[in-house]
C-alpha positions in Angstrom: 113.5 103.2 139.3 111.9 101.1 137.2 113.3 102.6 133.7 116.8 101.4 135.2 116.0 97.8 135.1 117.9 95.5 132.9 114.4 93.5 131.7 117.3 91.0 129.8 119.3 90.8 132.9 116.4 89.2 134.9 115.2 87.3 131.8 118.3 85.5 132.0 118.0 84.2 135.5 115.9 80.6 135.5 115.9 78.8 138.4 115.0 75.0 139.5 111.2 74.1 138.8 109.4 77.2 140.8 112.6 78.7 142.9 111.1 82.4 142.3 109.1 84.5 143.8 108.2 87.8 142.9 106.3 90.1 145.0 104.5 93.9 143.9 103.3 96.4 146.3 100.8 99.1 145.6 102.0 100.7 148.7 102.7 100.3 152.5 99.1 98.9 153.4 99.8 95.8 150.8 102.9 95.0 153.0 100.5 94.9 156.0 98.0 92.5 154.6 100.6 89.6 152.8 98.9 87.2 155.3 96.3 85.8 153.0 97.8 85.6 150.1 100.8 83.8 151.7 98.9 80.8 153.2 97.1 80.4 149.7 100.4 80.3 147.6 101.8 77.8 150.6 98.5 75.5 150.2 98.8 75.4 147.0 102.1 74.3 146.3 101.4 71.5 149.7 101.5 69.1 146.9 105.4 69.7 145.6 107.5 69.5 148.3 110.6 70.6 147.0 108.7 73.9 145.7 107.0 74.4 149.1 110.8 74.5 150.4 111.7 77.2 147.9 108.7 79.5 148.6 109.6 79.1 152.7 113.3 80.3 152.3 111.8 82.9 149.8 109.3 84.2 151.7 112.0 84.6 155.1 114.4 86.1 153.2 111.4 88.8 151.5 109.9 89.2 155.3 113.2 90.3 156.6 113.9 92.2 154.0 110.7 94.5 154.5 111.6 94.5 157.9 114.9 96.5 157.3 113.7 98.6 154.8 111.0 101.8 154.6 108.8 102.2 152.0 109.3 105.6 150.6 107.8 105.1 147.2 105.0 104.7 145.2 105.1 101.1 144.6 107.8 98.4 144.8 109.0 94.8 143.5 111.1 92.1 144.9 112.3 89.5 143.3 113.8 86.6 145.4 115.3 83.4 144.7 116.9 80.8 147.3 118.1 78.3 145.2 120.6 81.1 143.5 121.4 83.1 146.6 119.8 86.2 144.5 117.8 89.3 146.3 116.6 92.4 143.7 114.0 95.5 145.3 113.1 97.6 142.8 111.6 101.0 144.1 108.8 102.4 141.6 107.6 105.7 140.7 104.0 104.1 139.3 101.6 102.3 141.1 101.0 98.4 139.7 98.6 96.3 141.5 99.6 94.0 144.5 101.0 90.5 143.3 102.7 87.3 144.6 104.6 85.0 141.8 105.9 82.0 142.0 107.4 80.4 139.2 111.0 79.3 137.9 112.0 83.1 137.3 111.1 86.9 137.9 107.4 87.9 136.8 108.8 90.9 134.8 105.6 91.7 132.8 104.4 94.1 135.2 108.1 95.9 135.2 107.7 95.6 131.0 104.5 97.7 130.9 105.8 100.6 133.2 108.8 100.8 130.6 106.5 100.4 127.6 103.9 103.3 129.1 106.7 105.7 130.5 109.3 105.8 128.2 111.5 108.7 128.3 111.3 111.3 126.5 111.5 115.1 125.8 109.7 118.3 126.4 111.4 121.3 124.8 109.1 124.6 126.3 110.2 127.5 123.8 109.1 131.1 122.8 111.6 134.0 121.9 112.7 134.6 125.1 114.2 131.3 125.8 113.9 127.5 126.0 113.4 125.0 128.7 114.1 121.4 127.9 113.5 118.9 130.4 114.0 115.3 130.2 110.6 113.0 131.5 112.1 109.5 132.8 109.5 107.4 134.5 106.5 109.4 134.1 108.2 112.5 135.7 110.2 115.4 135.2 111.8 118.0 137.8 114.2 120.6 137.1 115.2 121.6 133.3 118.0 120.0 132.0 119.4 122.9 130.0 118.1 126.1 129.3 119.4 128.0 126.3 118.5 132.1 126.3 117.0 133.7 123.1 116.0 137.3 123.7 114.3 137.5 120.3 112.5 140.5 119.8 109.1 140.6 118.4 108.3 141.2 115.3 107.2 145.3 114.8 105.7 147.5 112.1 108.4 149.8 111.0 108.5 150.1 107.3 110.8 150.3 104.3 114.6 149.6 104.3 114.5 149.6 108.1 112.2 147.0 108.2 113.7 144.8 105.6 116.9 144.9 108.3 115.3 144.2 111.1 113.7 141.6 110.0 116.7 140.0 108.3 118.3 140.7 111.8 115.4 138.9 113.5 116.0 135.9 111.3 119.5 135.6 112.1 118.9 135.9 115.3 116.1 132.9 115.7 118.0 131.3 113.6 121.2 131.2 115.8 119.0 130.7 119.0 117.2 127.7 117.0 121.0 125.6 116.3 121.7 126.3 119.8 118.7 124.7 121.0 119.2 121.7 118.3 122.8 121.1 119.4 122.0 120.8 123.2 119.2 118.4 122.0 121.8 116.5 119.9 124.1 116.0 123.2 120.9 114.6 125.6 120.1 112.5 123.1 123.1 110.2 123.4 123.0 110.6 127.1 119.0 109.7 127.6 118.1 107.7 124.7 115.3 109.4 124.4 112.9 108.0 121.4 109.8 111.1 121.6 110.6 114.7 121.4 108.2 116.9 122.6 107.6 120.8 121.3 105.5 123.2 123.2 105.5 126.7 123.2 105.3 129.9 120.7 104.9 128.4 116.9 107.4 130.8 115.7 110.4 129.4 117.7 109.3 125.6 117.8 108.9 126.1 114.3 112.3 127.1 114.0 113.5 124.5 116.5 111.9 121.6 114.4 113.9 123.6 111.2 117.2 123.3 112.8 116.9 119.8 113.8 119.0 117.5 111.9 117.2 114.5 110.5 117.5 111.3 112.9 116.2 114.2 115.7 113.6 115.6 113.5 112.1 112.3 113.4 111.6 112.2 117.0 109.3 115.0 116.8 106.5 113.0 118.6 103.8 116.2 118.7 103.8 120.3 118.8 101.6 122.3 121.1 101.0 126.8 121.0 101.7 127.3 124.4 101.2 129.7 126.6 104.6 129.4 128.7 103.7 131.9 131.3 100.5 129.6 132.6 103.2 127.6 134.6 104.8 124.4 134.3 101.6 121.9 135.8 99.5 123.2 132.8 102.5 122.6 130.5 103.3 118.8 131.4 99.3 118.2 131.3 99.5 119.4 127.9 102.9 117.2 127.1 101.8 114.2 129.2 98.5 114.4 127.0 100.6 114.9 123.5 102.6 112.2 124.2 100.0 109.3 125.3 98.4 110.2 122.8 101.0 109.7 120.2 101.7 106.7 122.2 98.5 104.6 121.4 98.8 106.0 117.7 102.3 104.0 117.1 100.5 101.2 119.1 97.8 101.5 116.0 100.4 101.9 113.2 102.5 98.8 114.5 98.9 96.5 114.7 98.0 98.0 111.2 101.3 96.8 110.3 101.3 93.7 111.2 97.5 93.4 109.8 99.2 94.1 106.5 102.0 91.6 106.5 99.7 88.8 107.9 97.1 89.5 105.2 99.5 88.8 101.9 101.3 85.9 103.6 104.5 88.9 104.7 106.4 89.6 108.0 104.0 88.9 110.5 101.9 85.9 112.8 98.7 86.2 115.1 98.0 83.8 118.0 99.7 82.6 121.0 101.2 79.7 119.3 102.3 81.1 116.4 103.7 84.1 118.1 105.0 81.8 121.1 107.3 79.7 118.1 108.5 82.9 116.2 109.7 84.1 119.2 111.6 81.0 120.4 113.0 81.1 116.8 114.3 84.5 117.5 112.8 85.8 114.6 110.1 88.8 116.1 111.1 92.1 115.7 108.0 93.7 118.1 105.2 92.1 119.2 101.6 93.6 120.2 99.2 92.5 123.4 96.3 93.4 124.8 97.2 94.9 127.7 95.0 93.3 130.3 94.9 90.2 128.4 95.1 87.0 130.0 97.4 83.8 128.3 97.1 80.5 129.4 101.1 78.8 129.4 102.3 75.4 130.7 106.0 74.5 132.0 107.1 71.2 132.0 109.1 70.3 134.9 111.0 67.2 133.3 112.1 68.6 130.2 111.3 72.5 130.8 109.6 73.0 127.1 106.8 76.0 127.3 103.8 75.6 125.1 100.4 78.0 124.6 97.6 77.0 126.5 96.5 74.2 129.0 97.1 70.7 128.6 97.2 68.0 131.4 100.7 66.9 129.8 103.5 68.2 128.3 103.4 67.9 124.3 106.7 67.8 124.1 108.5 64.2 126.3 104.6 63.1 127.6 105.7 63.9 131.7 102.8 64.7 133.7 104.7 66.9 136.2 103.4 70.3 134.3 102.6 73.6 135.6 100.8 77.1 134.7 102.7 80.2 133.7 101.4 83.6 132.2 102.5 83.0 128.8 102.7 87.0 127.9 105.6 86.9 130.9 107.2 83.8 129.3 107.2 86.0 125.7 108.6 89.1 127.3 111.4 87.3 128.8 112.0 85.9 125.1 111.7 89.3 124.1 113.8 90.4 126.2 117.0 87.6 125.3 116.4 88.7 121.5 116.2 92.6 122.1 113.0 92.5 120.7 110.5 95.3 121.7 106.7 94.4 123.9 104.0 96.9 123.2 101.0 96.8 124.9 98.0 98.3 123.7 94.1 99.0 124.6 91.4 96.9 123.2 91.7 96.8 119.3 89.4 95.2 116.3 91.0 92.3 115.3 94.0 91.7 117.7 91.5 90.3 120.7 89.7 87.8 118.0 93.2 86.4 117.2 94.0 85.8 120.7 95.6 89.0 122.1 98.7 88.5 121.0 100.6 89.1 117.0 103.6 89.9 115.6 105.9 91.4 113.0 109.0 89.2 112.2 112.7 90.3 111.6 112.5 87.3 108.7 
């Protein structure tokens, strides 16, 4: 599924001029209907022979490809390039809207947002009796990954030196339960790399949970929801699913205020697709923010491959006329990508559209 994909490991691959094609499915139907949208890429690249070439071999080896294969999931990607004798399918678990790329190498951006959106992460479902902890790759989650009894009585009215040893006994008891929990969740986490923890549940043992935690975990406490366990798990995930987008678009927020704040007293931090295009070239972005939906105007020269923002008729760079269009915001990911850098996009935000959908906080 799309969380497995190694973004760096396609931003690598570059192939001659426009060798690539990438191709998304929403689903079985978009298979059926490729027609169209075949004979317009084909017309359009009439003019570059060599290209034209490329795209044939591509599209027969895609064709037979889908031929072979069912499709058994939500969506799914294929990247295909000729030139390097390369095939990749990638099944996925989200929809993305139907697209055919061509262009010198994979169109990741749509496979960068489905990692950005869905992280994984956890949801620990707790009360006295016990905890549930399941881990949620790729916008899902099925059975529990661990499940860690408690059978914690409930607190009672008893009175005097009988109460005061029950409820020490009590608190030993969550207590114990609560390190148990916290030391299974120290285990997953260098398993799932898991960067949002999730608490849901009775306060009392969350609360504990989140006490028995040791730091770096304790930090990863994304949100905490009371509960009701015994509702069933669909209301339980709603409730997680909602917590964590939530949280989501609030680190999208802190990162733009971030960078706001850097930009503003000359710090850290560059707005613009030029600006943003050359720190990232440089290797010097740490995480960059887009617009999600945003739309960045690129050009590839063919002669001496450099990439600048925008439009121009020829390329800034050597003066060749042989120049083509890219989706800049793919070309940055890939960048991204090469530098372990991290790509968030975001909803609509005051300020970030007006400098051009695009900024940046710097490593240096």
């Amino acid at each position: 599924m799309f969380h497995q994909v190694d973004l760096r490991q396609l931003a690598e691959m570059q192939g001659p001029e426009r060798a690539f094609v990438s191709l998304y499915l929403s689903g079985p139907e978009a298979a059926r209907s490729l027609g169209a949208r075949v004979a317009k890429a084909r017309a359009l690249l009439a003019g570059e022979p060599a290209e034209l070439e490329h795209f044939e071999e591509n599209w027969r080896r895609i064709e037979a490809w889908l031929a072979e294969h069912s499709f058994e999931s939500e969506s799914l990607c294929v990247f295909s390039c000729w030139a390097l004798d390369y095939l990749k399918y990638c099944p996925l678990s989200a929809k993305v809207p139907d697209l055919l790329w061509v262009d010198s190498s994979p169109y990741i951006r749509p496979l960068a947002e489905l990692q950005d959106e869905y992280e994984t992460f956890v949801v620990v479902a707790a009360d006295n009796r016990d905890t549930r902890i399941f881990v949620v790759t790729a916008g899902s989650a099925e059975d529990p990954e661990a499940r860690i009894k408690g059978d914690v009585k409930n607190n009672v009215k008893k009175g005097g030196w009988s109460q005061k040893r029950y409820e020490r006994r009590r608190g030993n008891e969550l207590l114990h339960y609560a390190k148990e929990v916290a030391d299974v969740l120290a285990g997953l986490e260098g398993e799932h790399k898991f960067r949002r923890l999730v608490l849901l549940g009775s306060q009392e043992a969350t609360g504990e949970i989140k006490a028995a935690l040791p730091a770096p975990l304790a930090e990863k406490v994304a949100a905490e929801g009371n509960v009701d366990l015994s509702a069933g798990d669909s209301q339980l995930f709603d409730r997680a699913f909602d917590l964590f987008f939530a949280e989501e678009r609030a680190s999208e927020e802190r990162l733009w205020d971030r960078i706001q704040g850097e930009y503003l007293r000359g710090g850290l931090a560059v707005a613009g697709p030029e600006d943003v295009l050359e720190a990232v070239q440089q290797g010097r972005v740490e995480s960059m923010i887009v617009t999600r939906d945003a739309k960045i105007a690129g050009t590839r020269c063919r002669d001496c491959e450099a990439l600048v923002a925008g439009a121009p008729e020829k390329c800034p760079a050597c003066g060749g006329e042989s120049v083509y269009k890219v989706d800049l915001i793919n070309e940055l990911v890939e960048l991204l990508a090469l530098t372990s850098a991290e790509a968030e996009f975001a909803d609509p935000m005051p300020g970030l559209d007006e400098v051009g959908h695009v900024a940046a906080l710097l490593r240096y």
